[in-house]
Every structure is written in C-alpha cells, then in structure tokens.
C-alpha positions in Angstrom: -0.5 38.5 -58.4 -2.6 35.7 -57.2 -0.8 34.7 -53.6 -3.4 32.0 -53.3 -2.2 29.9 -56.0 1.7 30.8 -55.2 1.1 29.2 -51.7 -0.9 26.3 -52.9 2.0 25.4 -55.7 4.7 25.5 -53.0 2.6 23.2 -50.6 1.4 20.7 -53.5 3.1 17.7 -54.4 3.8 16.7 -57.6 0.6 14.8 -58.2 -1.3 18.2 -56.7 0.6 20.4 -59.2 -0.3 18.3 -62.0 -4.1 18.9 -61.5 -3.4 22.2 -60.3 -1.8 23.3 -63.6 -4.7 21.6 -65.9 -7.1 23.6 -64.0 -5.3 26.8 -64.1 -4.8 26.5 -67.7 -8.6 25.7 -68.2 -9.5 28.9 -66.4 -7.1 31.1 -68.2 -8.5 30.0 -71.3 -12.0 30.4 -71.1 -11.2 34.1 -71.1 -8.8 34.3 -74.2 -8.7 35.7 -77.6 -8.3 33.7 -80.3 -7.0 36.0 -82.7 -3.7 35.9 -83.9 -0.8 38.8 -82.9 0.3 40.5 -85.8 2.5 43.0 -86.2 1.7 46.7 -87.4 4.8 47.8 -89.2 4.6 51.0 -88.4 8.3 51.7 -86.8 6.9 54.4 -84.7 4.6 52.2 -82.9 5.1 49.3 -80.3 2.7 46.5 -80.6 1.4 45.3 -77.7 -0.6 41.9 -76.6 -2.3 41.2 -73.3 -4.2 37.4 -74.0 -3.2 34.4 -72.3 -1.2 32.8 -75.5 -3.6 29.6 -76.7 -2.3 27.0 -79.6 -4.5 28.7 -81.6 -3.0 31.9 -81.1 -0.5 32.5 -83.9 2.1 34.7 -82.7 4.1 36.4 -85.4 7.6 36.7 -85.5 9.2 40.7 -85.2 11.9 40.5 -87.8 10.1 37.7 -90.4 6.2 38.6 -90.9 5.7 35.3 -92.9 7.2 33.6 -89.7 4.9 32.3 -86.4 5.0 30.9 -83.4 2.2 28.3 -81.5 2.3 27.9 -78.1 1.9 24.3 -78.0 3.2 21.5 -75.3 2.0 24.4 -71.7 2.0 21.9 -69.4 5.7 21.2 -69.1 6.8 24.9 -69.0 4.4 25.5 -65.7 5.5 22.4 -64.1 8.7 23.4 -64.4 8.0 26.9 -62.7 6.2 25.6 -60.1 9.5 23.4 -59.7 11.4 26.5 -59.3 9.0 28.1 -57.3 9.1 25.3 -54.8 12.7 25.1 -54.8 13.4 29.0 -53.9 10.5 29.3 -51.9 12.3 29.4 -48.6 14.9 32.1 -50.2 14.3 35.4 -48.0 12.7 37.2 -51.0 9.3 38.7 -51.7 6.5 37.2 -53.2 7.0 39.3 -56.8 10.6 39.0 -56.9 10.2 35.3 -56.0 8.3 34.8 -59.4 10.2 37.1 -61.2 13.7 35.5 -60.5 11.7 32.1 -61.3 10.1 33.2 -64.5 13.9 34.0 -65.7 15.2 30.5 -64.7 12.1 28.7 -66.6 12.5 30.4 -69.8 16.2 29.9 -69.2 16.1 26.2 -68.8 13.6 25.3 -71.4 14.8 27.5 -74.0 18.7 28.5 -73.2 19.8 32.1 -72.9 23.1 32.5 -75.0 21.6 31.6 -78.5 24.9 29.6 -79.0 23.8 27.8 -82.5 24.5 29.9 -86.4 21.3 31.7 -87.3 20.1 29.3 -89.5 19.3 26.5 -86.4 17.1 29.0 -85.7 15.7 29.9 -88.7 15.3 26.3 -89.7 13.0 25.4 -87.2 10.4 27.7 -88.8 11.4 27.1 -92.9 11.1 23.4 -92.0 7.2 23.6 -90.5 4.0 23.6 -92.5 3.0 27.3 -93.4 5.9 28.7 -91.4 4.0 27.7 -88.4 6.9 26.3 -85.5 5.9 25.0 -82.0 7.3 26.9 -79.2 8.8 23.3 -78.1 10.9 23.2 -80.9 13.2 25.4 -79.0 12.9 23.2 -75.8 16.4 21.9 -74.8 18.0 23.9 -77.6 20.4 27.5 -77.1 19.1 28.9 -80.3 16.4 31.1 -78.5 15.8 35.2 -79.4 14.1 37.7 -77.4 10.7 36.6 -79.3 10.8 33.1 -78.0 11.3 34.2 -74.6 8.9 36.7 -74.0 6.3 34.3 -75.6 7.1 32.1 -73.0 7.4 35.0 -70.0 4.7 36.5 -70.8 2.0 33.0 -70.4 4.2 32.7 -67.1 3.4 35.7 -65.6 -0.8 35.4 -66.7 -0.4 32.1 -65.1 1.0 33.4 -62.1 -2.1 36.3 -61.8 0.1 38.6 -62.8 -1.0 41.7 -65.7 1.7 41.0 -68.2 2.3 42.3 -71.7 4.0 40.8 -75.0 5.9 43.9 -76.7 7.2 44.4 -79.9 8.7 47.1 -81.0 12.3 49.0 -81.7 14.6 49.3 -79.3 18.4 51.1 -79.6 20.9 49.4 -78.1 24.1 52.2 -78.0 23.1 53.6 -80.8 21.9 50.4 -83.4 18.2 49.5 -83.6 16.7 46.6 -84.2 12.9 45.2 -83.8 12.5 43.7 -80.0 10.2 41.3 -77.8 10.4 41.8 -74.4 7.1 42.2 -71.1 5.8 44.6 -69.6 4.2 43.4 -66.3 2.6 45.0 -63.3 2.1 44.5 -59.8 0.5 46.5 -56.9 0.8 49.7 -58.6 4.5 49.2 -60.0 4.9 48.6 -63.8 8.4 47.0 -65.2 10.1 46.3 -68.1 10.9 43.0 -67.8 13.7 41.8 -70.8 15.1 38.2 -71.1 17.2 39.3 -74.4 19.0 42.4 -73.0 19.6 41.7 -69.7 22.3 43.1 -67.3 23.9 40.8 -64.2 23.2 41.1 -60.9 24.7 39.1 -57.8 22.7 36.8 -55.8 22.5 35.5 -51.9 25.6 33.5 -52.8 27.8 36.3 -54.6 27.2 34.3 -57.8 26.4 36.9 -61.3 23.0 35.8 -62.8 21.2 37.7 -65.5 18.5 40.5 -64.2 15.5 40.8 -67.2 13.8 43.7 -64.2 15.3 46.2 -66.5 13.8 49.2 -65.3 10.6 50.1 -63.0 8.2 52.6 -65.1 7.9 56.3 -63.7 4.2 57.3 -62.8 4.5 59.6 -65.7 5.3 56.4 -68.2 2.2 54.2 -67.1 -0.1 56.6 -67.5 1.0 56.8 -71.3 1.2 53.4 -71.5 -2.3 53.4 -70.3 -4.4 56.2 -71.7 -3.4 54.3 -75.2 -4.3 50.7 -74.4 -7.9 50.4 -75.4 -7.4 46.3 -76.5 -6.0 43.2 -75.7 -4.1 44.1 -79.3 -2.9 47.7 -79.7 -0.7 49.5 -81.1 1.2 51.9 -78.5 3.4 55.0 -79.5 6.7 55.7 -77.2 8.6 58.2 -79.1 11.1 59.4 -76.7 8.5 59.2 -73.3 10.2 56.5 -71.8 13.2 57.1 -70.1 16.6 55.3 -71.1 18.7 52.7 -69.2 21.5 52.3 -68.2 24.2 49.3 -67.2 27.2 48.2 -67.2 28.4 44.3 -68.0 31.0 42.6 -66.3 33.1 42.7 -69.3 33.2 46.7 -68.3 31.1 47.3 -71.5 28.5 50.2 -71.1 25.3 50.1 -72.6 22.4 52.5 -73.4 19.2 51.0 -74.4 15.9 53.0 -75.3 12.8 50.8 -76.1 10.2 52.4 -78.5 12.2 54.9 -81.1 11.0 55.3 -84.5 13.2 54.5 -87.0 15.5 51.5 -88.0 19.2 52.3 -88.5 21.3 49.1 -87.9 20.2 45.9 -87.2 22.1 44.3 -84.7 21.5 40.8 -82.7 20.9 40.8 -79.0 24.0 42.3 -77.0 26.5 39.8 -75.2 28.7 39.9 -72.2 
C-alpha cells in the first residue's frame, strides 16, 4: 500500500487530485500488459489476473466467452475514491481498512450493488456494442451490475492505491449451487484477503448502521503459500480444489450461508445471493 500517495490524496484539493490521478494512471501504465484476460474453461481451475486493467485490455466475461469488457472513462472512478477517501479520512480507522471500506463505496456508487434491472438490461449493454465489446461506463449510474463488473472496477482501485490485487474467476458454491464467480484477492503487509463485492455479508458501522462487508475472509498462511507456489504470470491459471477453507455468515434476514470459492464442477447455476 503506498501511504505516500493516501496522504497526498487526502491533503490535495480538487485541482491537485486531478493532476495527481493523470499521473498516477500514466505510471501504472507504463508497466502493463496489453493482453487480453481470457478465460480457461477448465472448471477445476481459477483464472487469475494481476495487470493494471488498460482500454486495451479486453476483459472477458465469466459466464458469456463471446462477451468483454473495456475499461474505458478511469479518471472518474479514481476521483470519486479519492472523494471518499477524503471524506472518511478522519474516521478512527486504519490505513487498509480506510481503503478497503472506500473501494466498496466507489464500485457501489458508480455501478450499484443490488442488480435491480431484468437480466436482459444487462445483457443488452454488451449485444448492443460492436463485437460484443461494452465500456465499463455503460454501467455507470445504472443497478444492473454483477460480480464481473465489480471486481473489474475493485481490482484497478486497489493497483491504484499500491496495493497487490488480483482479478479471479472461477466457481464458487454458494449453499450448495455453483456458479462461475469474479471477485479480488488483495494483499497487504503479509495478510492476503478475499475481498467479494457480489457475495457480501453486513457488518455495522461507527453509527450502528448495516453496510455490506466484501473482506470476506483473511487467507490462512497455509492458503497463500498455494496461491503462491502456482502464480508464475500476471495470467495464470490457479487450482483450489478443496485447500481453501469455507465461510461462513449469516444475513440479517437470519439466512445462513456457506460459500466455497474454487470447486470443480458446475451443478446449479444460481445468480448472486440476496438479503
């Protein structure tokens, strides 16, 4: 985590963030891939991408192969978490949580978090685009977000922030029914979690108030070393099988849930679960 540039954000203006972000984005780039993330279809495998995401990067869809997503139109998503960033700064928080907490309410406010539109909003806005190609700002301002359109935009927050982050893709069983899944994985000083903006339980904050909680589980010593004996690329392939541990929570609804990220096989497809 670079706490340089967390400072500097929360002591710039808005003029001073502008430049800030141009620049930050201009470094991050220089170091990039330009190859696009596709998916290996193998169902015992978890896909895994660690570039800063660049419009030329075409990042393909988990569910629909002939389906992609450009991350096009940056600049407004970090100015809007350097907003947040500025506005919780003086929240009695730490630094990682701080961004954490932030990257949720970015993804959250450009994109929505309920997916309130009929499937086929959704699907529209990549049937309607030139070789199946959509614009991540398509979504802006508009509930009809998955789990791939939020970890797209998760994961560039987090590189931007300093932070190692990782775009998954892979199955995950949700009490039982599997489906494909995008979610991060992200580290910092030591610590890796499983950060999900899909499948996300509630937590209370300073003011008693529920608010979703993607830090769905911190990874066991045992479980980053296999993630990381098998990363050789900034695009790998990954195989969990049962090594990483189940979790657990509870909604307020009283519903229980069980979810296990990186089984083999495809049962059931369900959508995201819900309150």
């Amino acid at each position: 985590m670079d706490k340089n540039l967390l400072n500097l954000i929360i002591q710039s203006n808005e003029r001073e963030i502008d430049v800030l972000i141009a620049n930050r984005i201009k470094t991050l780039q220089q170091n990039c891939t330009n190859q696009f993330f596709s998916y290996n279809y193998d169902k015992s495998k978890t896909n895994s991408f660690g570039s800063f995401i660049v419009p030329q990067n075409l990042i393909q869809i988990s569910d629909y192969p002939s389906w992609y997503i450009s991350f096009d139109d940056q600049k407004n998503i970090y100015f809007q978490l350097a907003k947040n960033l500025k506005n919780n700064s003086t929240k009695n928080i730490a630094d990682f949580d701080l961004i954490c907490d932030c990257v949720r309410d970015t993804v959250y406010s450009m994109v929505g978090q309920t997916n309130r539109a009929e499937n086929f909003d959704r699907c529209s806005k990549f049937t309607f685009e030139k070789d199946n190609v959509c614009p991540i700002s398509n979504f802006f301002g508009r509930d009809i977000s998955e789990c791939s359109e939020r970890a797209i935009i998760a994961h560039n927050l987090f590189k931007f922030m300093g932070i190692e982050s990782y775009l998954m893709e892979g199955v995950l069983n949700i009490n039982n029914n599997q489906q494909l899944h995008n979610y991060n994985i992200v580290y910092n000083e030591e610590k890796g979690i499983l950060f999900d903006l899909a499948c996300t339980p509630y937590k209370k904050n300073q003011k008693g108030e529920l608010e979703r909680n993607p830090v769905i589980k911190f990874l066991t010593k045992k479980e980053m070393i296999m993630l990381k004996e098998q990363r050789d690329n900034i695009q790998c392939c990954l195989y969990f099988g049962d090594k990483l541990e189940p979790v657990f929570f509870e909604m307020p609804s009283g519903k229980k849930y069980k979810l296990e990220y990186g089984l083999c096989t495809i049962v059931n497809k369900q959508t995201a679960l819900s309150k």
